[in-house]
C-alpha positions as CSV (number, residue, x, y, z in Angstrom):
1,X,68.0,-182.9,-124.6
2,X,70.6,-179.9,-123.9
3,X,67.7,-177.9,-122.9
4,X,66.5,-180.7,-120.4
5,X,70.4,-180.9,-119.5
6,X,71.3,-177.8,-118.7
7,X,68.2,-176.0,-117.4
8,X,67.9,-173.1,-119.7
9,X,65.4,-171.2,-121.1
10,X,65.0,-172.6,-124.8
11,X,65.1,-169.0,-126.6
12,X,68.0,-167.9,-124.9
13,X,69.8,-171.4,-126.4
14,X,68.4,-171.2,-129.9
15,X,70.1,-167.3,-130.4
16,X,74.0,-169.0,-129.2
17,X,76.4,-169.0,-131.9
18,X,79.2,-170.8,-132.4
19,X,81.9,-168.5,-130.8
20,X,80.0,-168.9,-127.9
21,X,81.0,-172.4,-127.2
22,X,84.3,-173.1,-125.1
23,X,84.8,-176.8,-125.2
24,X,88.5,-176.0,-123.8
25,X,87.1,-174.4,-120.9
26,X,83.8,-176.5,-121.2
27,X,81.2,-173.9,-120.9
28,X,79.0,-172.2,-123.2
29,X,78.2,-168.6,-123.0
30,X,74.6,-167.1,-122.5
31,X,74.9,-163.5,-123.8
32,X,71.6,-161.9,-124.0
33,X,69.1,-164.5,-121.1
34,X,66.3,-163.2,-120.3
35,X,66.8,-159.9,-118.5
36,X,69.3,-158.9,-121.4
37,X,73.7,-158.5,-121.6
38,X,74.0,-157.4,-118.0
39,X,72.4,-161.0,-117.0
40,X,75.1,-162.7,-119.5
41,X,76.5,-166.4,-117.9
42,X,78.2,-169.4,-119.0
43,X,76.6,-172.8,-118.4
44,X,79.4,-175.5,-117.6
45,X,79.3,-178.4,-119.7
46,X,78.9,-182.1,-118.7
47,X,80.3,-184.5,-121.0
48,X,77.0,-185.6,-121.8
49,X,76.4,-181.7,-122.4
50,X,78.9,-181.9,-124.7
51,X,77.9,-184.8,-126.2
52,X,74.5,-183.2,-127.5
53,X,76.6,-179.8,-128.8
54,X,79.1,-182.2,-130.7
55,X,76.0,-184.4,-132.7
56,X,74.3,-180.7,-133.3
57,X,77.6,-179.4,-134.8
58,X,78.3,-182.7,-136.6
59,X,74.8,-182.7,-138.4
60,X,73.9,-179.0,-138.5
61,X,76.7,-178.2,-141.2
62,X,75.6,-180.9,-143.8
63,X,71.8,-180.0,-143.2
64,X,72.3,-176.0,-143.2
65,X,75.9,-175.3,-144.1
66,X,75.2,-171.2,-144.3
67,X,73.2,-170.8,-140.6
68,X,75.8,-173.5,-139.2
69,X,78.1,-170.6,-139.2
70,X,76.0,-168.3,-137.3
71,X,74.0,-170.2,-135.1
72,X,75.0,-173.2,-133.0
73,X,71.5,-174.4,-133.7
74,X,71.0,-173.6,-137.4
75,X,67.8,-174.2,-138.9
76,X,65.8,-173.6,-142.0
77,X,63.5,-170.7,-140.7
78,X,63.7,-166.5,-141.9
79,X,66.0,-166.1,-138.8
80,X,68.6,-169.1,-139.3
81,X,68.4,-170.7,-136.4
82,X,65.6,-173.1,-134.5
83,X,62.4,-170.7,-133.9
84,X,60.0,-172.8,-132.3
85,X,60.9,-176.3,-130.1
86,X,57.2,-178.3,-129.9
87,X,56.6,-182.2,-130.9
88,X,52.8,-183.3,-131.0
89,X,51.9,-184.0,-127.0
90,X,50.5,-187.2,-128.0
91,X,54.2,-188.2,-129.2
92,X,56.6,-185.9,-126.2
93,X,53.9,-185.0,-123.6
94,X,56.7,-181.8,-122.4
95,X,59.0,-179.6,-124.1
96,X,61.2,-176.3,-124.3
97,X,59.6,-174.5,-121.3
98,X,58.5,-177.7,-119.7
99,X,61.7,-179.1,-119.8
100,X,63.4,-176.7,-117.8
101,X,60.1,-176.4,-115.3
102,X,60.9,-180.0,-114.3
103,X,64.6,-179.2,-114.2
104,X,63.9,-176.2,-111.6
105,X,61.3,-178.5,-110.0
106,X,64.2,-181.3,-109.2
107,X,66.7,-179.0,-108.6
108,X,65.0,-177.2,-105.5
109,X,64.8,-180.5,-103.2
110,X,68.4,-181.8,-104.2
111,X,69.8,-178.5,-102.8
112,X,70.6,-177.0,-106.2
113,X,70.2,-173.2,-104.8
114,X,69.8,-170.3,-107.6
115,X,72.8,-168.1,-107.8
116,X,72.5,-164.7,-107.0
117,X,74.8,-162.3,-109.3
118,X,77.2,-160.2,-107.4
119,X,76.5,-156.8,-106.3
């Protein structure tokens, strides 16, 4: 749902850690996207964005107390955190990649433009 939310690509989501989240400032920090550091942003935060981050943190340190603090989406894999995002098509017909496709497909004709960094 966050990935649907906020448009990103999945891998660069399942490396942030925890001190990457702001919920003061209400953004979460991207620091190695695609492209590597020197493409780094932060991703404001709905409340419904927030929403999604809270019920992750909530149930994440129960489930996997050790990668909670490391990873803001801990899971039970060699690396820690979520490695792989898929669900059976026959059950979610779109995911990870997909989900941010449709985002960027939507986006276009609402006027959503891409942001060019600064030179």
């Amino acid at each position: 749902m966050f990935s649907l939310l906020s448009g990103c690509r999945p891998t660069a989501l399942i490396e942030t850690k925890p001190h990457n989240l702001d919920p003061r400032r209400r953004v979460l920090h991207i620091p190695r996207p695609k492209g590597g550091t020197d493409r780094a942003f932060d991703i404001p935060l709905s409340r419904q964005m927030i929403l999604c981050l809270t019920r992750v943190i909530r149930f994440a340190r129960p489930l996997y107390p050790l990668e909670a603090d490391n990873w803001l989406f801990p899971a039970a894999s060699d690396s820690g955190h979520l490695a792989e995002q898929k669900e059976d098509r026959k059950v979610l017909a779109k995911w990870g990649n997909d989900l941010r496709q449709t985002f960027r497909t939507l986006a276009t004709p609402a006027g959503v433009t891409e942001l060019m960094p600064a030179s």
